[in-house]
C-alpha positions in Angstrom: 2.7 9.2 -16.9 -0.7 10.7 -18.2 -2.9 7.4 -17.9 -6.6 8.3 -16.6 -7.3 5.3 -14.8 -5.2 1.9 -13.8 -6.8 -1.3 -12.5 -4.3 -3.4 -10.5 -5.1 -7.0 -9.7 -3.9 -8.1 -6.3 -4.3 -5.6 -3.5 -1.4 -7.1 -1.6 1.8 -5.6 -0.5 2.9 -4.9 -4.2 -0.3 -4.4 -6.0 -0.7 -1.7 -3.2 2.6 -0.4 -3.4 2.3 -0.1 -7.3 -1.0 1.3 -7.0 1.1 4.0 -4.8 3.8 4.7 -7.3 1.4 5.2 -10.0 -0.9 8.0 -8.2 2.7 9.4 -7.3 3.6 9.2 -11.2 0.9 10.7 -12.4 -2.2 8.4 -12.8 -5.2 10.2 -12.0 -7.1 6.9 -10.6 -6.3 3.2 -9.7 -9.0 0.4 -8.9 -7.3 -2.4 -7.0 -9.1 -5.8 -7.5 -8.5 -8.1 -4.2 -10.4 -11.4 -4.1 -9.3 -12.4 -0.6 -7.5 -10.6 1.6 -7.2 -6.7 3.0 -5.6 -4.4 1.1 -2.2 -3.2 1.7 -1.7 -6.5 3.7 -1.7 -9.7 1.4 -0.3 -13.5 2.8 2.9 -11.5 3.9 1.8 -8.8 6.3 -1.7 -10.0 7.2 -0.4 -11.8 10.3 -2.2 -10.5 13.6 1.2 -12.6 15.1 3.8 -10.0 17.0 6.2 -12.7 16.9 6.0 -12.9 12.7 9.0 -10.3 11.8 9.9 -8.8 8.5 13.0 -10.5 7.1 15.2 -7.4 7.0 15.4 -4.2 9.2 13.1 -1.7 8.8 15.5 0.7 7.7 15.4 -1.8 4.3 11.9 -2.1 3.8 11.5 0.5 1.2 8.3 2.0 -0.5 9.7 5.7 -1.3 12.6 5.5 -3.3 12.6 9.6 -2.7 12.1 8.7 0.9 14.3 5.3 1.8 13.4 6.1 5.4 9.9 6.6 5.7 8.9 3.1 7.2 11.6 3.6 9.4 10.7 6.8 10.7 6.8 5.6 10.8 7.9 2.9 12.9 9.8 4.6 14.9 7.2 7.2 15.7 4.7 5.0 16.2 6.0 2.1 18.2 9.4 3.1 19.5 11.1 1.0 17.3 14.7 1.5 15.9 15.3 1.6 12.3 17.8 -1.6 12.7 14.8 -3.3 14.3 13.1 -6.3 12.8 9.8 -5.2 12.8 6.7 -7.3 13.4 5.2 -7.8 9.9 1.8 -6.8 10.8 3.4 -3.0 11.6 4.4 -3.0 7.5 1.0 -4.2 7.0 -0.2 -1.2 9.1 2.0 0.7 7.5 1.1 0.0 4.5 -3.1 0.2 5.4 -2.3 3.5 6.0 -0.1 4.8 3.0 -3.3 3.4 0.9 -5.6 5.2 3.0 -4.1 8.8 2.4 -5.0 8.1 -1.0 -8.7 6.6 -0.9 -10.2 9.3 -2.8 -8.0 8.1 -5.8 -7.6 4.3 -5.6 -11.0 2.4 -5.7 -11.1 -1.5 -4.3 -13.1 -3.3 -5.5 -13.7 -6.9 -3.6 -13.8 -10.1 -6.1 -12.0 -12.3 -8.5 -10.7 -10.8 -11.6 -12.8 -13.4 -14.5 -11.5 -11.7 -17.8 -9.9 -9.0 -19.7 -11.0 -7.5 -22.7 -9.4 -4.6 -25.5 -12.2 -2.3 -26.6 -12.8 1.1 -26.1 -9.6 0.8 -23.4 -9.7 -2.5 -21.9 -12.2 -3.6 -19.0 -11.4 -6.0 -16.3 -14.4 -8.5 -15.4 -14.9 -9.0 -11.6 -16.9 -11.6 -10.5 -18.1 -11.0 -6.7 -18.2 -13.4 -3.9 -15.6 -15.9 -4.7 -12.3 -16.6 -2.9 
């Protein structure tokens, strides 16, 4: 992929993880519009609750296709956990925090409600701050 620059709305566990893919791809920049929440985290993985767990093992929860383990072996190094563990869903959301940090100096997030989108010269996202 050759794009320039990709705006993602919803900085949740998929918009992040898309926003991932696409750097990985290619892209040379992504803005991630989030009107609520922290990035990386969304509704699912922005529990602070140890006793939330992810609904499969960690060896399933997969964000590298090239690299099926690599949750696994996060968790693993980081909290002793087993890769047939169900791990607590704020440790994905960790996980995940920190995946989009490595990449901060390409992906932009920009805080507020995507209002509008409109063609032109490329197409520009409206964001209107302090809502949500």
């Amino acid at each position: 992929m050759s794009a320039d620059h990709v705006a993602i709305v919803g900085a949740g566990a998929s918009g992040t993880i898309q926003a991932l893919h696409l750097l990985d791809e290619g892209v040379a920049r992504v803005t991630l519009i989030e009107r609520e929440r922290v990035p990386g985290r969304g509704t699912a993985y922005g529990t602070r609750q140890s006793e939330h767990l992810l609904n499969v093992t960690a060896r399933r929860m997969i964000v590298w296709p090239d690299e099926p383990d690599h949750f696994a072996r996060w968790w693993a190094e980081r909290h002793g956990g087993a890769r047939d563990d169900y791990a607590p869903r704020m440790q994905f959301g960790d996980y995940l925090s920190e995946q989009l940090e490595r990449s901060r100096d390409r992906i932009r997030v920009v805080k507020g409600a995507a209002v509008d989108i409109r063609r032109g010269d490329g197409e520009v996202v409206t964001v209107e701050h302090g809502r949500g």
